[in-house]
N, C-alpha and C positions, 0 to 999 in steps of 0.2 A: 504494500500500500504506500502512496506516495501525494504528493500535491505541492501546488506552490505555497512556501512560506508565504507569511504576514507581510505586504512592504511598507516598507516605510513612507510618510507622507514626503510630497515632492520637495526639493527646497524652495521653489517659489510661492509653495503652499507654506512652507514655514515662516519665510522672510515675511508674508504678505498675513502672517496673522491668524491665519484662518486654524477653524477648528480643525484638529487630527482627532482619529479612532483608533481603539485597539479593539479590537472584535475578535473572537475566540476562530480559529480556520484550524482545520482539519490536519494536523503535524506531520512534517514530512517523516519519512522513513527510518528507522536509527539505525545508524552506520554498524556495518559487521563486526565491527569491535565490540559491539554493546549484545551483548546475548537478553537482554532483559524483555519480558512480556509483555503487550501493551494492552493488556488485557486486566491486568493485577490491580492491587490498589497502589494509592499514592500516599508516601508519608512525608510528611514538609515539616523542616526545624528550621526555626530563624534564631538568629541571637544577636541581638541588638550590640552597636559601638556603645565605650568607655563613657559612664552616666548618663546612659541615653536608655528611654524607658518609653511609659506611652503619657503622651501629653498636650501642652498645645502648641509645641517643636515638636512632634515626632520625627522621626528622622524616616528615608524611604523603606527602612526597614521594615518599619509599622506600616505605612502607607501600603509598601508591596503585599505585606502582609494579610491585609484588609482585603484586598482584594482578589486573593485565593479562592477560589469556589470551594465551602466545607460542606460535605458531603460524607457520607458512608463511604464514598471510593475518593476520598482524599481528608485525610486526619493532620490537624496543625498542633502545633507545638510553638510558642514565643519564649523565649526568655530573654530578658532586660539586661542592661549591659553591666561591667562590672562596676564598682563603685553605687549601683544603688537598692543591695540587699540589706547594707549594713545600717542600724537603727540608730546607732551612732556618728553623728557629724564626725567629728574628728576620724571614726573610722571608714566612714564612704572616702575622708579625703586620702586617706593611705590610701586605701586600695584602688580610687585613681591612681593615682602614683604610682604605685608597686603592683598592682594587679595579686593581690596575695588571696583572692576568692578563684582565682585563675581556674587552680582544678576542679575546685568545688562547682562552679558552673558547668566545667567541662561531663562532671560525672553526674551531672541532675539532667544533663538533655541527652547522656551518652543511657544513663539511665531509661527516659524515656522512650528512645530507639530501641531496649531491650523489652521492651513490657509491652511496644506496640504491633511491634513488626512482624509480618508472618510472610512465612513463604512464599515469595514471586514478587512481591511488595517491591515498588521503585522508590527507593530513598532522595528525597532534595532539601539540600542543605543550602540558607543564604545568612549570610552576618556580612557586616559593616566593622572595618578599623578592628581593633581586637575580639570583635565577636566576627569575623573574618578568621582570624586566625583560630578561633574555638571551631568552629566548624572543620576548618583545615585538619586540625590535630582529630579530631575525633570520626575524619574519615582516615586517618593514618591508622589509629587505633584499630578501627574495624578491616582493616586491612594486615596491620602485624598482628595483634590477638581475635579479631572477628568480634562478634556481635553475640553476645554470652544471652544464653537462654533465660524468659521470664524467672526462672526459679533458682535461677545463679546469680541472682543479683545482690548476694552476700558477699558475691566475690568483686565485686568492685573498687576495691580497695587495691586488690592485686593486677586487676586489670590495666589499672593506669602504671603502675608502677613498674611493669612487666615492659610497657610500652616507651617506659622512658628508659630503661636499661640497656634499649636500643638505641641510644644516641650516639652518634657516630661522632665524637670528639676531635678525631684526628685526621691524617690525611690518609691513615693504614687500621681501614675497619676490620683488616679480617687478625685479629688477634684473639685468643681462646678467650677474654673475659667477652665480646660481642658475639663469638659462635654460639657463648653459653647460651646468651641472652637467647638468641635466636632461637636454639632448639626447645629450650623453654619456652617462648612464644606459640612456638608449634604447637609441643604439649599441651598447652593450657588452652589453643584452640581448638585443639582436636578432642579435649574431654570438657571444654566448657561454653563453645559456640555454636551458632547455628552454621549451616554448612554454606556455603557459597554465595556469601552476603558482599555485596557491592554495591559500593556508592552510584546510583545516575549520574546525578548533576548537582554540581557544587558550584554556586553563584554569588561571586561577594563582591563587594566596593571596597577597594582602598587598602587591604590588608597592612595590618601592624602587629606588630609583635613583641614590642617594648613590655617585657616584662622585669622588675628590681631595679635594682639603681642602675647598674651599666647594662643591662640585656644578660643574654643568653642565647647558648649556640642554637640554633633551629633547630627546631625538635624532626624525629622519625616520620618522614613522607610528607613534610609541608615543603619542600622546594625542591622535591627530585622528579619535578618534571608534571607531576597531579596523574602518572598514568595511570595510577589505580584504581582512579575515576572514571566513569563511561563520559561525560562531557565537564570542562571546567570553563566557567566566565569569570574574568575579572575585569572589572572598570575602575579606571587608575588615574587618580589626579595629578593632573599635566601641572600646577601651579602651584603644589604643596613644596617649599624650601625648607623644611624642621626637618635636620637631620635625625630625629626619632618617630619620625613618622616617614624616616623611607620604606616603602613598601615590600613586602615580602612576593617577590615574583613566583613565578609556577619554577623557574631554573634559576633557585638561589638569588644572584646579584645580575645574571647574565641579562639582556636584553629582552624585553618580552617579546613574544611572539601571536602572530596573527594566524589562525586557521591552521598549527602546525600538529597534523594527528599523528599521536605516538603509538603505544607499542599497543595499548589499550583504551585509549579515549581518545578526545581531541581537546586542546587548547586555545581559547581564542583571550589575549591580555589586550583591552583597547584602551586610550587615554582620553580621557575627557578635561575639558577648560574646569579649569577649579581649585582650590586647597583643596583638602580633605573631608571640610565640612561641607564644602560647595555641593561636592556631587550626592551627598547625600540629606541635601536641604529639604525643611518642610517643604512639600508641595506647594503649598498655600504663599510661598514668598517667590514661587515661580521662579527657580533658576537654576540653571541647571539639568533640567528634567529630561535630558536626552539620555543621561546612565540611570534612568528608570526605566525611561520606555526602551531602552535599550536588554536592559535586562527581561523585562518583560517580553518580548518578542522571543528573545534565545532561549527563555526558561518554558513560554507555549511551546514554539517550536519543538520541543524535547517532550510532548505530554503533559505539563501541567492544566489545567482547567484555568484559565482567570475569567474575572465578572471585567463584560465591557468597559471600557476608560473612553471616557471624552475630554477634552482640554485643550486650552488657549495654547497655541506652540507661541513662546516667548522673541524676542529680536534676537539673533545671533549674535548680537553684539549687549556683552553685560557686563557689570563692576565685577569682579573677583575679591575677596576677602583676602585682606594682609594677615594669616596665619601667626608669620614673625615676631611677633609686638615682643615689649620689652621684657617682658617675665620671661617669655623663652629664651631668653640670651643670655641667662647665664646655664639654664642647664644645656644650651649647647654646648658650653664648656666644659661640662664632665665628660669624659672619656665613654664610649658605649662600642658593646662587641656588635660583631657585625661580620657573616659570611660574606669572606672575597669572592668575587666576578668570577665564574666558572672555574670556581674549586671548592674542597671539603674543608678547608682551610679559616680558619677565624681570623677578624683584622679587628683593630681600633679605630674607632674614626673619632 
C-alpha cells in the first residue's frame, strides 16, 4: 500500500498569509527496514523540555500532543519536563540545573512503555531539549536490555543500571569490563523482556543533554547513528549560540544529515530559524511553526492518526530570540565534556 505524502503549502501561499491545512492522508508505505504492522496499535510518549509542563507557554510538545487522535488504537502518555516535579522551589531550581530527576523521569515513562505495550504495538517517542534526550536514552535502553514485561517491573532498578554499564568511555570498547556488561545485557533481556521490541519513530526538537555541572559522556545508543530506530526526526535550531545547548546529533558531533537510511531506519536532522526556545514556541505567539508542522507531517507520514490543524502561516521573515543574555556568560565559562566530531573520544569545550 502506498500514496502520496501530505504536501506542504506553497511558499507563495505562505509568504501571502493564507490559511494552511494538515488533514490526516493515507501514509505512505514503511520502508523494508521497518518490519512493523500497520495494523497494530499505536503507543505515543512525549516528555516535555527543562521546566516546561502544561500551561499558558506550552511548549509544541503539549500542542503536538493535543493533537494526537486518543483512541483504543492509539494510547498517550505526557510527562512534564524536569525541574517541575519537585514541591520545593529551591529544588525545581537544582534540578534545572543538574537535571538530578534525570533517571527518575527516564524510568516513570520507560515504566509506562512496560505496562502498556503488547505485541505488534508501534512505539512513538517525541521530547523537546532534555526530554529529547529522555526519549533518546530510553529507546537505547529498549534496545541494549528490551522492554521488561508488565510483571518485571520490580526490576527496574537494574534495568537502567545494566544500561549505563554500557557506556563506552573510551576510544577501545571492546575490553572485558564492556563484554561483561554486554553479555549481561543479553541475559537480562532474554529472561526479563519482551521479545523483538523496536522503537518506530523517535521525533524531537533541539536535543540536549546537559546533565551536572560539566556534562557527561553520551550515554548507550543516543548518537551512534539512531539505527535502532525504524524512523528518526530531528529539528534543530539554526540560531541557538549557548554552548550547552549544543545539540546532541543522530552521529555524535559529526554533521547532521538529510534522508540518510542506515542499516535499520532512516534519518532525517533539518535546521530551523531559531534558538532553542524559538522552534518550540507557544503556538499562540506564532513563530516559528514550520518545526511543528514539520514534525507533524513526518510523524502522519509514518502512521500516526492526528486531529486536523488549520492556521495563519506567519511572514518568513521574524525576530529570533537572543538566547545569550548575560546570566549565561558566565556558565559559559565553566569547562563542559562534550563528544569530539566523529569519534568515541571526549573533548572540553
Amino acid at each position: 500500500m502506498s500514496s502520496t505524502p501530505p504536501s506542504s503549502p506553497s511558499s507563495d501561499q505562505r509568504l501571502q498569509g493564507e490559511p494552511s491545512k494538515i488533514t490526516q492522508k493515507a501514509p505512505t508505505q514503511i520502508r523494508a527496514t521497518c518490519t512493523h504492522n500497520r495494523e497494530g496499535r499505536i503507543i505515543v510518549l512525549s516528555a516535555d523540555g527543562t521546566a516546561n509542563k502544561f500551561g499558558e507557554k506550552s511548549t509544541n510538545v503539549v500542542e503536538f500532543h493535543s493533537r494526537i487522535v486518543k483512541s483504543k488504537k492509539q494510547i498517550t502518555f505526557y510527562i512534564s519536563g524536569i525541574g517541575t516535579h519537585n514541591p520545593s522551589p529551591v529544588g525545581r531550581l537544582l534540578d534545572m540545573a543538574f537535571a538530578n530527576s534525570f533517571e527518575t523521569n527516564i524510568l516513570i515513562a520507560y515504566k509506562w512503555l512496560a505496562e502498556n505495550y503488547e505485541e505488534g504495538d508501534r512505539i512513538f517517542m517525541f521530547g523537546f531539549s532534555r526530554g529529547a534526550y529522555q526519549v533518546r536514552v530510553i529507546a537505547g535502553m529498549i534496545e541494549r536490555v528490551g522492554l521488561i514485561y508488565p510483571g518485571s517491573t520490580a526490576q527496574l532498578p537494574d534495568v537502567f543500571k545494566l544500561y549505563m554499564s554500557t557506556t563506552e568511555r573510551s576510544t577501545n570498547t571492546k575490553t572485558k569490563k564492556y563484554e561483561k556488561a554486554m553479555v549481561l545485557c543479553r541475559t537480562f533481556k532474554k529472561a526479563f523482556s519482551q521479545r523483538d521490541v523496536k522503537v518506530h519513530f523517535v521525533g524531537v526538537w533541539d536535543t540536549v543533554s546537559s546533565i551536572g555541572v560539566t556534562g557527561r559522556a553520551s550515554l548507550p545508543e543516543t548518537v551512534s547513528g539512531m539505527s535502532h530506530v525504524c524512523h528518526f526526526r530531528h529539528a534543530l535550531a539554526l540560531d541557538e549560540r549557548r554552548v550547552r545547548f549544543w545539540p546532541e546529533h543522530a552521529h555524535a558531533r559529526s554533521v547532521p544529515t538529510t534522508g540518510q537510511l542506515t542499516p535499520s531506519g532512516d534519518v532525517k536532522e533539518v535546521w530551523f530559524a531559531g534558538s532553542h526556545s524559538d522552534i518550540v514556541a507557544n503556538p499562540e505567539l506564532k513563530r516559528f511553526g514550520p518545526a511543528l508542522r514539520w514534525m507533524t507531517y513526518e510523524a502522519m507520514n509514518h502512521g500516526l492518526e492526528m486531529e486536523s490543524y488549520a492556521g495563519q502561516w506567519e511572514s518568513l521573515v521574524s525576530t529570533k530570540s537572543n538566547s545569550l543574555k548575560v546570566a549565561w556568560w558566565t556558565l559559559e565559562l565553566l569547562p563542559l565534556r562534550r563528544p569530539a566530531y566523529k569519534s568515541n573520544k571526549v573533548t572540553w569545550m
